[in-house]
MARNU-382052 format. One record per atom (N, C-alpha, C): residue in three letters; x, y, z. Coordinates in steps of 0.1 Angstrom, whole numbers, plus 5000, padded with zeros to 4 digits. Atoms other than C-alpha are relative to their C-alpha. Layout:
<pts>
alaXYZ
...
</pts>
This chain:
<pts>
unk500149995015
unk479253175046
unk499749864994
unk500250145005
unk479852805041
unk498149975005
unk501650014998
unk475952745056
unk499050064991
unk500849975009
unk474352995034
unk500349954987
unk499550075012
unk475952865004
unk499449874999
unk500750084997
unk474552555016
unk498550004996
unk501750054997
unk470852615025
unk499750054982
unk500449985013
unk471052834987
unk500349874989
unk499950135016
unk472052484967
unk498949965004
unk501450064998
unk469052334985
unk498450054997
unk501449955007
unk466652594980
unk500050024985
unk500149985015
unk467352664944
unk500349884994
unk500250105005
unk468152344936
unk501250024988
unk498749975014
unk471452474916
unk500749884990
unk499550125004
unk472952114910
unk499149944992
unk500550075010
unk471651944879
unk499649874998
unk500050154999
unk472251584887
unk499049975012
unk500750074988
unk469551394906
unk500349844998
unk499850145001
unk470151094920
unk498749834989
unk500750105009
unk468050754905
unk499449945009
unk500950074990
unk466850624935
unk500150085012
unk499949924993
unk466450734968
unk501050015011
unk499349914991
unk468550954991
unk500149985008
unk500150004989
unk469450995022
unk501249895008
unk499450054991
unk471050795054
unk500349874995
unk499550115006
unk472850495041
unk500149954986
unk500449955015
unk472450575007
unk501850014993
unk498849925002
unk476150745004
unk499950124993
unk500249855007
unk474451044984
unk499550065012
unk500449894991
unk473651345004
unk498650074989
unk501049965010
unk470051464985
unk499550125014
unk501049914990
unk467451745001
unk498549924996
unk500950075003
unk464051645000
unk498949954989
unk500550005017
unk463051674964
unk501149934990
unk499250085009
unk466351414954
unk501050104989
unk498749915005
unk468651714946
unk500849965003
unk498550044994
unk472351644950
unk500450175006
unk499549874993
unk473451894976
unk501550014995
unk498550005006
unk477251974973
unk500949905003
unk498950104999
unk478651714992
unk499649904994
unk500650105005
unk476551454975
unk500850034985
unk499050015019
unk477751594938
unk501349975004
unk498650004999
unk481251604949
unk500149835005
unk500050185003
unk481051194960
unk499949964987
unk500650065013
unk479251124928
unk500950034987
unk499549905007
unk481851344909
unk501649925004
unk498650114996
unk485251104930
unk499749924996
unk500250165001
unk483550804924
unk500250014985
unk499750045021
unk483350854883
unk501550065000
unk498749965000
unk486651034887
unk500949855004
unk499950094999
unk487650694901
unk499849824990
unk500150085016
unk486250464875
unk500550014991
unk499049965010
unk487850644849
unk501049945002
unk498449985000
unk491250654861
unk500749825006
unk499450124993
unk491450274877
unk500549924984
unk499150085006
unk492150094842
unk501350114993
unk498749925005
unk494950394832
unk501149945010
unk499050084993
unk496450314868
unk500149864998
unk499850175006
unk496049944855
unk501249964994
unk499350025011
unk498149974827
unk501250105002
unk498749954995
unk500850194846
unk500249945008
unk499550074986
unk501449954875
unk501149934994
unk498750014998
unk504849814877
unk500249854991
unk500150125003
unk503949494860
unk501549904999
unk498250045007
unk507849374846
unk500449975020
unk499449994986
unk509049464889
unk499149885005
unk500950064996
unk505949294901
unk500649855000
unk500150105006
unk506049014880
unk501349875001
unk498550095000
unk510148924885
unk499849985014
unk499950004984
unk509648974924
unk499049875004
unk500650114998
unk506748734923
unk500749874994
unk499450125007
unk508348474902
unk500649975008
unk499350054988
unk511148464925
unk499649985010
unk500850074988
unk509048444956
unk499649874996
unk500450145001
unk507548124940
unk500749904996
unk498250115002
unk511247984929
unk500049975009
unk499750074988
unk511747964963
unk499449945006
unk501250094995
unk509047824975
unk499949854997
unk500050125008
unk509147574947
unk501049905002
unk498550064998
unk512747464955
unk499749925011
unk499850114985
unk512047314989
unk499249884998
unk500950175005
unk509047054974
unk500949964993
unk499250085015
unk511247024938
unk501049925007
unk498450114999
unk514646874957
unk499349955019
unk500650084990
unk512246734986
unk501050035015
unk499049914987
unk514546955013
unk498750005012
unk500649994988
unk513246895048
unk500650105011
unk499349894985
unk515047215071
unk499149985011
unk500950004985
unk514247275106
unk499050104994
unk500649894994
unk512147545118
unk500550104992
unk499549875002
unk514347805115
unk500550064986
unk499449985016
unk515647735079
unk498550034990
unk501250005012
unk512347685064
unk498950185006
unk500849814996
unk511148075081
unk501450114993
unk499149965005
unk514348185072
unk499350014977
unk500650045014
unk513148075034
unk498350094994
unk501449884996
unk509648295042
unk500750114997
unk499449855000
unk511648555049
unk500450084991
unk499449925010
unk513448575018
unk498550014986
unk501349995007
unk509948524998
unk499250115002
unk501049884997
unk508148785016
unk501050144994
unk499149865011
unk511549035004
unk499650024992
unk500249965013
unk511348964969
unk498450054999
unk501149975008
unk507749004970
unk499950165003
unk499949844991
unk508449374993
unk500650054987
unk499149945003
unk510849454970
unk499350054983
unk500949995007
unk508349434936
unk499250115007
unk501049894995
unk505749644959
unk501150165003
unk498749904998
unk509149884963
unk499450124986
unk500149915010
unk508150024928
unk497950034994
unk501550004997
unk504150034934
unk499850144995
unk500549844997
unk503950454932
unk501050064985
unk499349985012
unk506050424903
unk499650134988
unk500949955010
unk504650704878
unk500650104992
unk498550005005
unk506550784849
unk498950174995
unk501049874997
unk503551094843
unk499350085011
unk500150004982
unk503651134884
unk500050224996
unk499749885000
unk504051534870
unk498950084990
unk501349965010
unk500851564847
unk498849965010
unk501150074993
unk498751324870
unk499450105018
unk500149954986
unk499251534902
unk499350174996
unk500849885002
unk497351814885
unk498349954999
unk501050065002
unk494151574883
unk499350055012
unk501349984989
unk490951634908
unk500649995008
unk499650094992
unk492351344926
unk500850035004
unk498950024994
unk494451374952
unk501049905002
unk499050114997
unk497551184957
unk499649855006
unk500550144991
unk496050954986
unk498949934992
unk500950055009
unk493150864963
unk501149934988
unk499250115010
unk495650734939
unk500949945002
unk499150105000
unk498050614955
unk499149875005
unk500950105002
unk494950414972
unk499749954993
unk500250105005
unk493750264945
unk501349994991
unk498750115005
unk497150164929
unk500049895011
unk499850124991
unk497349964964
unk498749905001
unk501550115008
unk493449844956
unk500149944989
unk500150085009
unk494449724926
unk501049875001
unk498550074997
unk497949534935
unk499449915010
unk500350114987
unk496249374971
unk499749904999
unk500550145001
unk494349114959
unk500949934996
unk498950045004
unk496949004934
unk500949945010
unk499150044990
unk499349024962
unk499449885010
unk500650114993
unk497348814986
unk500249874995
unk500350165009
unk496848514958
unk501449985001
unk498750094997
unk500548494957
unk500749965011
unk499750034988
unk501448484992
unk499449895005
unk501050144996
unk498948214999
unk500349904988
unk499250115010
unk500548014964
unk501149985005
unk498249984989
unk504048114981
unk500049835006
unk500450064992
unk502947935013
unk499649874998
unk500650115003
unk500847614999
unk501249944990
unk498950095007
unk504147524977
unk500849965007
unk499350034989
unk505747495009
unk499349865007
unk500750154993
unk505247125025
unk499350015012
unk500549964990
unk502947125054
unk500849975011
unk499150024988
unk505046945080
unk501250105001
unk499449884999
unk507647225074
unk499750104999
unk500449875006
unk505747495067
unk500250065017
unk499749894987
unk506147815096
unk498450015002
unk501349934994
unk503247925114
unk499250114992
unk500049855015
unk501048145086
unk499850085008
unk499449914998
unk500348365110
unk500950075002
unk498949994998
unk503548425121
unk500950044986
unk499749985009
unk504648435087
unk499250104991
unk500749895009
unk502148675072
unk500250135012
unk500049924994
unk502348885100
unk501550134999
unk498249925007
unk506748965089
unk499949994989
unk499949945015
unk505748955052
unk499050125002
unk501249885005
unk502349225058
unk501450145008
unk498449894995
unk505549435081
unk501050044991
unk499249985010
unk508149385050
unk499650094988
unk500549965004
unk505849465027
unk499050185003
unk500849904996
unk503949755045
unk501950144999
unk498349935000
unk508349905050
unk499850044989
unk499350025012
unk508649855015
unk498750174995
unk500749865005
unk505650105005
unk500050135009
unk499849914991
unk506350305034
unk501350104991
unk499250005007
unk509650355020
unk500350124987
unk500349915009
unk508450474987
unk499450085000
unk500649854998
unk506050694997
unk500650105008
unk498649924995
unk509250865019
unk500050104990
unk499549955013
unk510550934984
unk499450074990
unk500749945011
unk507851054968
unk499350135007
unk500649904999
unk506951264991
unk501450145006
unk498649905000
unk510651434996
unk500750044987
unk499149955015
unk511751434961
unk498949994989
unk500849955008
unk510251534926
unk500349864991
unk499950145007
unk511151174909
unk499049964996
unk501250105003
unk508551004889
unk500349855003
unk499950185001
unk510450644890
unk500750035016
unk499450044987
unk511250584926
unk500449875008
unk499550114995
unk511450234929
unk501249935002
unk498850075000
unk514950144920
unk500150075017
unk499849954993
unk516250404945
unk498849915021
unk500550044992
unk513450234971
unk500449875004
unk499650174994
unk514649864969
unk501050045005
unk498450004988
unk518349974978
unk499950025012
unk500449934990
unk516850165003
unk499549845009
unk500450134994
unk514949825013
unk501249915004
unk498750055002
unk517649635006
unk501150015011
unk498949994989
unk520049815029
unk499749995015
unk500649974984
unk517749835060
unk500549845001
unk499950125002
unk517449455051
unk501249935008
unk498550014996
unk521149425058
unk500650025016
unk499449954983
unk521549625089
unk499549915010
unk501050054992
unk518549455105
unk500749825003
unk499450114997
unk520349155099
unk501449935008
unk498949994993
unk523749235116
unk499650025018
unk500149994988
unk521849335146
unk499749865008
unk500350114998
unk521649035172
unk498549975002
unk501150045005
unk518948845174
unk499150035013
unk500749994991
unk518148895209
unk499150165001
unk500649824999
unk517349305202
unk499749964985
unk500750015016
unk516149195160
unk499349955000
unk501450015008
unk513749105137
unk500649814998
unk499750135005
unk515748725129
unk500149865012
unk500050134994
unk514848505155
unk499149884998
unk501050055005
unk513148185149
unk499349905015
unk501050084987
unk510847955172
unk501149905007
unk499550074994
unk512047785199
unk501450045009
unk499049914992
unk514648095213
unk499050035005
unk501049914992
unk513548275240
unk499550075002
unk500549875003
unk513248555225
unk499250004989
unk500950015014
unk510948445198
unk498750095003
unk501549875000
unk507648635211
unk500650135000
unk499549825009
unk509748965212
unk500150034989
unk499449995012
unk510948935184
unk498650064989
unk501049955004
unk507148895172
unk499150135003
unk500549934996
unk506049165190
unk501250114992
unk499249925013
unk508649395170
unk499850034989
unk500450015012
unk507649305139
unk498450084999
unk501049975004
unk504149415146
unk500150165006
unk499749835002
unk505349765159
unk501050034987
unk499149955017
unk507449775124
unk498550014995
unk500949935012
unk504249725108
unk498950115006
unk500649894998
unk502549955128
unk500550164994
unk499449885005
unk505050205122
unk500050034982
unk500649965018
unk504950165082
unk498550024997
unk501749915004
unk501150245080
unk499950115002
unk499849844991
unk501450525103
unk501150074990
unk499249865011
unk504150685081
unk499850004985
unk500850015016
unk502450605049
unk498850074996
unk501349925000
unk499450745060
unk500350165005
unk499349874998
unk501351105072
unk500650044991
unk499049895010
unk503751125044
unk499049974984
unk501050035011
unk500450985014
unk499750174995
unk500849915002
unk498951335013
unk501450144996
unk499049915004
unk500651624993
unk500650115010
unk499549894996
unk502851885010
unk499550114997
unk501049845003
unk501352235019
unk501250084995
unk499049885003
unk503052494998
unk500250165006
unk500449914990
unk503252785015
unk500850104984
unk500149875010
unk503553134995
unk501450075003
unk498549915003
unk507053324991
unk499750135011
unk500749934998
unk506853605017
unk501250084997
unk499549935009
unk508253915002
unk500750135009
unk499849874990
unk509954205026
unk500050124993
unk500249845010
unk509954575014
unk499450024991
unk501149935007
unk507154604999
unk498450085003
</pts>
């Protein structure tokens, strides 16, 4: 059925919109050979302006106030170790990462934030499409400050950036992991408070455990490459459950006995 429905948009030419230039293989429209928009070609052309639209509303709903205090204080700290000319070892000045890459997790904690999360979820767009571009809009941002973070840190002390980007993109990847948990088990529009404690408390445990089986070891233990190697199955694991729990839940239908 789906085929005939098909070859009939092409022969009749049902869809209205024709593209502007030409069609075809690398193109991203789907045309027939007279520069018709077939149906998967309208339905691209039909996300994409659906997408245009809606990116400066998610603009001016992003978390700005959370964001904006999380970042700050990531760059207090940073700023503190040039301002009082503090030279720590190794361990203290990753330790000092550590707590920068938090606050900045902990601002991305309220990312999915949406205080009309119950008007919005009736839009075209699916969920994953929005919650994507809220994270397309935030990333860059995020990046510029992580790389200011880091450059306000002195170079002779500074940590290894990869090594330090690799446990802030893990912190930060928890942190939205996290929230999208929450949003996709409960009907909340504001879910970030509830997500930092949530960060917050992992934060804690993680840090009781020793260092030889944790996340808090610093260079020059023996267990420092495990340790790295952990961190990058954490952040494996937060994409992977971000990308399973992003997409709405199937409703399934009431089923009804005796009738």
């Amino acid at each position: 059925m789906r085929g005939v429905e098909k070859d009939t948009y092409r022969r009749e030419g049902r869809p209205t919109g024709r593209v502007s230039g030409p069609g075809g293989p690398g193109t991203g429209v789907r045309t027939d050979g007279r520069g018709v928009l077939t149906p998967a070609g309208d339905k691209a052309v039909l996300t994409s302006a659906l997408l245009r639209s809606l990116a400066p509303c998610l603009w001016r709903t992003l978390p700005w106030r959370a964001l904006g205090a999380a970042g700050g204080t990531g760059l207090l700290l940073a700023a503190v170790v040039r301002w009082k000319e503090w030279a720590p070892g190794d361990g203290s000045t990753l330790g000092i990462v550590r707590l920068i890459a938090l606050s900045g997790a902990l601002g991305l904690a309220f990312l999915l934030d949406d205080p009309a999360r119950h008007t919005t979820a009736t839009t075209p767009l699916g969920r994953p499409l929005r919650a994507g571009l809220r994270l397309a809009l935030v990333a860059p941002l995020t990046a510029l400050w992580w790389t200011a973070a880091l450059l306000l840190i002195p170079g002779p002390i500074r940590p290894p950036l990869g090594t330090a980007t690799l446990e802030a993109a893990a912190v930060a990847a928890s942190a939205v992991a996290l929230a999208t948990l929450t949003v996709r088990f409960t009907d909340v529009a504001e879910a970030g408070r509830a997500t930092a404690v949530r960060l917050g408390v992992v934060t804690a445990v993680a840090l009781l455990v020793p260092q030889r089986w944790g996340l808090s070891a610093v260079p020059g233990e023996p267990w420092w490459e495990a340790t790295q190697v952990r961190w990058a199955v954490l952040l494996g694991v937060a994409l992977t459950a971000t990308a399973l729990c992003t997409p709405e839940p199937l409703r399934r239908r009431p089923v009804r006995f005796g009738t």
